[in-house]
C-alpha positions as CSV (number, residue, x, y, z in Angstrom):
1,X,0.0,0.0,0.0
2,X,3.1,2.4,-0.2
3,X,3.5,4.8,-2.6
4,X,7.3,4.1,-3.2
5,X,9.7,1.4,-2.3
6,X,9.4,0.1,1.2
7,X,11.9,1.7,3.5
8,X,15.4,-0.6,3.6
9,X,15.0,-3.7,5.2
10,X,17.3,-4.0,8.7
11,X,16.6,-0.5,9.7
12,X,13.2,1.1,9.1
13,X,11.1,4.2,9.4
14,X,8.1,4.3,10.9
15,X,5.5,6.3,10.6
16,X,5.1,8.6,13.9
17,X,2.5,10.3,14.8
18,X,0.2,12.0,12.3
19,X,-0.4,15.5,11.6
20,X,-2.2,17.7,9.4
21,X,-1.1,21.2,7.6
22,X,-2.0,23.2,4.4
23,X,-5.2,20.5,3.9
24,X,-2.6,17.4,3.8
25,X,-1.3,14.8,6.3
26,X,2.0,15.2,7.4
27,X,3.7,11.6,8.2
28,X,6.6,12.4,10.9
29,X,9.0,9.7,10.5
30,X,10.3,8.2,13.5
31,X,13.3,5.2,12.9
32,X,12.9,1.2,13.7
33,X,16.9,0.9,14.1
34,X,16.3,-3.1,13.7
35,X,20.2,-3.0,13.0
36,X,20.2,-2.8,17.1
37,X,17.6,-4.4,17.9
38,X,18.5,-7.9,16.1
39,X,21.6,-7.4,17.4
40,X,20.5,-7.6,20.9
41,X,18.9,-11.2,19.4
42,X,22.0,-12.5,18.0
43,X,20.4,-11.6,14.1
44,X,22.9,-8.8,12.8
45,X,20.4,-7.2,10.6
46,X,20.4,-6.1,7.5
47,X,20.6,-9.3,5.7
48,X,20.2,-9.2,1.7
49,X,18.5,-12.6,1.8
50,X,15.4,-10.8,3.6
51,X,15.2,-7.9,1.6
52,X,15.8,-9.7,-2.0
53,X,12.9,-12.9,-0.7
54,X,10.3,-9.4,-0.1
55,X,11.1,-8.2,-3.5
56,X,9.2,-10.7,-5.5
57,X,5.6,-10.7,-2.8
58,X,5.7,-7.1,-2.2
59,X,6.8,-6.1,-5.9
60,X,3.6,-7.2,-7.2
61,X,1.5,-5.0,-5.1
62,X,2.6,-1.8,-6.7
63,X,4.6,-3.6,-9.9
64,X,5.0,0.3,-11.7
65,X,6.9,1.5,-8.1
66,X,10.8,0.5,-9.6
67,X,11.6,-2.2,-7.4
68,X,14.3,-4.6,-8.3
69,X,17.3,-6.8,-6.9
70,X,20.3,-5.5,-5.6
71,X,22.1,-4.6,-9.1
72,X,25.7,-3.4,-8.0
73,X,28.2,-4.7,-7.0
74,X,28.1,-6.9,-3.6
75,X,30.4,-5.0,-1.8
76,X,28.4,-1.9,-2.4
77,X,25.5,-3.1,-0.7
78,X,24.7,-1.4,2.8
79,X,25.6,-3.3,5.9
80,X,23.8,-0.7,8.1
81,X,21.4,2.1,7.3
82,X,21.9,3.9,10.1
83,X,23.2,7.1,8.7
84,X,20.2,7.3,6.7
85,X,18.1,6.8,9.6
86,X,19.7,10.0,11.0
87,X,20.0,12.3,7.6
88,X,16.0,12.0,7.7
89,X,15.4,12.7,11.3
90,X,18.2,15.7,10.7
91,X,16.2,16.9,7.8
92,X,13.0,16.5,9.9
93,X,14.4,19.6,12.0
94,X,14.0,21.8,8.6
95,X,10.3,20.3,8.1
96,X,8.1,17.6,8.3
97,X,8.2,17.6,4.3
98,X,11.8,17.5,4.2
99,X,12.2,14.6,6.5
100,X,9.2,12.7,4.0
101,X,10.7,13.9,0.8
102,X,14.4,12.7,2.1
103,X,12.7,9.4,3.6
104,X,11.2,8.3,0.0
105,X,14.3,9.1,-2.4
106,X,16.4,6.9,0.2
107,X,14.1,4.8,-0.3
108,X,14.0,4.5,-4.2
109,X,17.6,4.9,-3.7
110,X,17.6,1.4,-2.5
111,X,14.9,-0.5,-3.8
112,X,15.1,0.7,-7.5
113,X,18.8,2.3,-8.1
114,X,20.9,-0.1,-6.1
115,X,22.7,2.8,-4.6
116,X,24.9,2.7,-1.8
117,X,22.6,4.7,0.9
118,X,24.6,4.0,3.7
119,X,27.6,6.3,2.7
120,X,27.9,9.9,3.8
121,X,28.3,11.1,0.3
122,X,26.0,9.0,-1.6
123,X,23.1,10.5,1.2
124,X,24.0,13.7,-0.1
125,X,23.9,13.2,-3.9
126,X,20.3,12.0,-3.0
127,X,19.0,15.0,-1.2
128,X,20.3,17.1,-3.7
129,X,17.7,16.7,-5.8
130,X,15.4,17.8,-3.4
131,X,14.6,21.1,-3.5
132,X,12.6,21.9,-0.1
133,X,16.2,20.9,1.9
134,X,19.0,23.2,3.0
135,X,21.4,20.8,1.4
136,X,24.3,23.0,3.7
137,X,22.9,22.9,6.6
138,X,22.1,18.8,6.3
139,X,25.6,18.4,5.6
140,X,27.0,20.0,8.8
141,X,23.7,18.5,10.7
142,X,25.1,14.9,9.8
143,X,29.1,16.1,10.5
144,X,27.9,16.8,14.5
145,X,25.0,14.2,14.7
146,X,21.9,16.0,14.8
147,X,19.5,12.9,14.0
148,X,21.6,10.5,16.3
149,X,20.0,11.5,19.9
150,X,16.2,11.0,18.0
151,X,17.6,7.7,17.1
152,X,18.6,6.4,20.4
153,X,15.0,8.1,21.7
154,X,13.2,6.0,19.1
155,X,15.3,2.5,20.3
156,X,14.1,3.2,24.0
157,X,10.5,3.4,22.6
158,X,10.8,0.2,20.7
159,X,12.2,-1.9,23.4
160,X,8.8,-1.1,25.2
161,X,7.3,-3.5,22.7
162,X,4.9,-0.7,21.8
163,X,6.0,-0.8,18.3
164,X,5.3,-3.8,16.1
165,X,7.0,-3.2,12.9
166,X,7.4,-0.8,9.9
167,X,5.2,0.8,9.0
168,X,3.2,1.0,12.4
169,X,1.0,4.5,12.2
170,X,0.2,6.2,15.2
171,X,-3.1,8.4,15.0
172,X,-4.2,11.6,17.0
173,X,-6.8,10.1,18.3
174,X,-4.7,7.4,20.5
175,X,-5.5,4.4,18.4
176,X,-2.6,2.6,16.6
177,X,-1.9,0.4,13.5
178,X,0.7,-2.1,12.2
179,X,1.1,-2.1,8.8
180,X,-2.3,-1.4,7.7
181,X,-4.0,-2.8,5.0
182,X,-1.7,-5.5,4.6
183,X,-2.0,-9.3,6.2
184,X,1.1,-11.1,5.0
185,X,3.3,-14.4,6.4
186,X,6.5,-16.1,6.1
187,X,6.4,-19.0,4.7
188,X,9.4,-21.1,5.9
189,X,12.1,-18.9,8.3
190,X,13.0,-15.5,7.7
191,X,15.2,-14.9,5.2
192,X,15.2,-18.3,4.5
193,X,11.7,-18.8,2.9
194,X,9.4,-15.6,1.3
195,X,6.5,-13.6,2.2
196,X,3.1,-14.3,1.2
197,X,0.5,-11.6,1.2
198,X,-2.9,-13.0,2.4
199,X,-4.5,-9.2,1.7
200,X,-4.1,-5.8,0.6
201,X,-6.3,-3.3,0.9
202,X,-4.9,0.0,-1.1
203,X,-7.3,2.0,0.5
204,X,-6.6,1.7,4.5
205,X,-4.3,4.7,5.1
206,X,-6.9,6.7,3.5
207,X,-10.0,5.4,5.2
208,X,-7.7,5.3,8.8
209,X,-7.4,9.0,8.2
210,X,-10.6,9.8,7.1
211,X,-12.4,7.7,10.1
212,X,-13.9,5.1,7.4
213,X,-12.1,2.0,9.1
């Protein structure tokens, strides 16, 4: 039910808590460091095996969105999105727009350009196509670690178990949802076997927001 490539697989973006401005929602993303939290399980997230066995399942939900496999070389492929995770919470601090606009060209970065979005300068190149950033200030936000402390705030949250997965919305009203409008299951072990959607339903965000659920 996303728009664009899902956010990288290991270390996620959520979607925080919603709000609304100039007649449209506003989606503050808040990070799912999974890169941590595996860890702490003895699964040192990202793995390529999980995010390549989503690509076929998912792909075919939105089959115009870009996805495909990794296409550079393996060495190239991120290890840790972590930095990411931070440049979007940095350019969060300039507006909720810039931290959505920033969040969904990482993504396609990723998921359909096989770009290497865990290095400092490749996370530049990206958001310089984006014109609603202060491209100079991101790059001296990610020199002193602007995003990092919202990271580390975002763990404590997750640890409390009151986060499910990404997405996982968070409405004004109280009232919570994990990824909505989707059932899906593994078949076999993670990153072992595949995903298998049971159900999509392309209109839940919009019917969440507008009270139709």
């Amino acid at each position: 039910t996303t728009p664009a490539p899902a956010t990288p697989t290991g270390n996620d973006s959520a979607s925080g808590p919603i709000t609304r401005g100039s007649g449209r929602y506003r989606f503050p993303r808040t990070a799912l460091p999974t890169t941590w939290t595996r860890a702490t399980k003895k699964r040192y997230a990202p793995t390529r095996h999980g995010s390549d066995s989503e690509i076929p399942s998912i792909g075919a939900l939105e089959p115009d969105a870009g996805w495909q496999l990794w296409q550079g070389p393996d060495y190239h492929y991120p290890n840790t999105v972590l930095l990411p995770l931070e440049a979007i919470q940095a350019a969060k601090t300039q507006s909720l727009s810039a931290g959505e606009q920033l969040d969904r060209a990482l993504r396609r970065a990723f998921w359909a350009e096989s770009r290497p979005i865990q290095l400092h300068h490749e996370i530049l190149a990206i958001a310089a196509d984006i014109a609603d950033l202060d491209h100079e200030r991101l790059e001296h936000d990610l020199r002193v670690g602007v995003g990092r402390s919202a990271i580390f705030d975002d763990l404590d949250i997750i640890r409390t178990g009151a986060v499910a997965m990404s997405p996982h919305m968070f409405l004004p009203d109280g009232t919570n949802h994990a990824n909505p409008g989707i059932d899906v299951h593994w078949q076999g072990d993670w990153a072992k076997g595949f995903p298998v959607v049971d159900s999509d339903d392309s209109d839940a965000i919009a019917k969440l927001l507008t009270g139709q659920q």
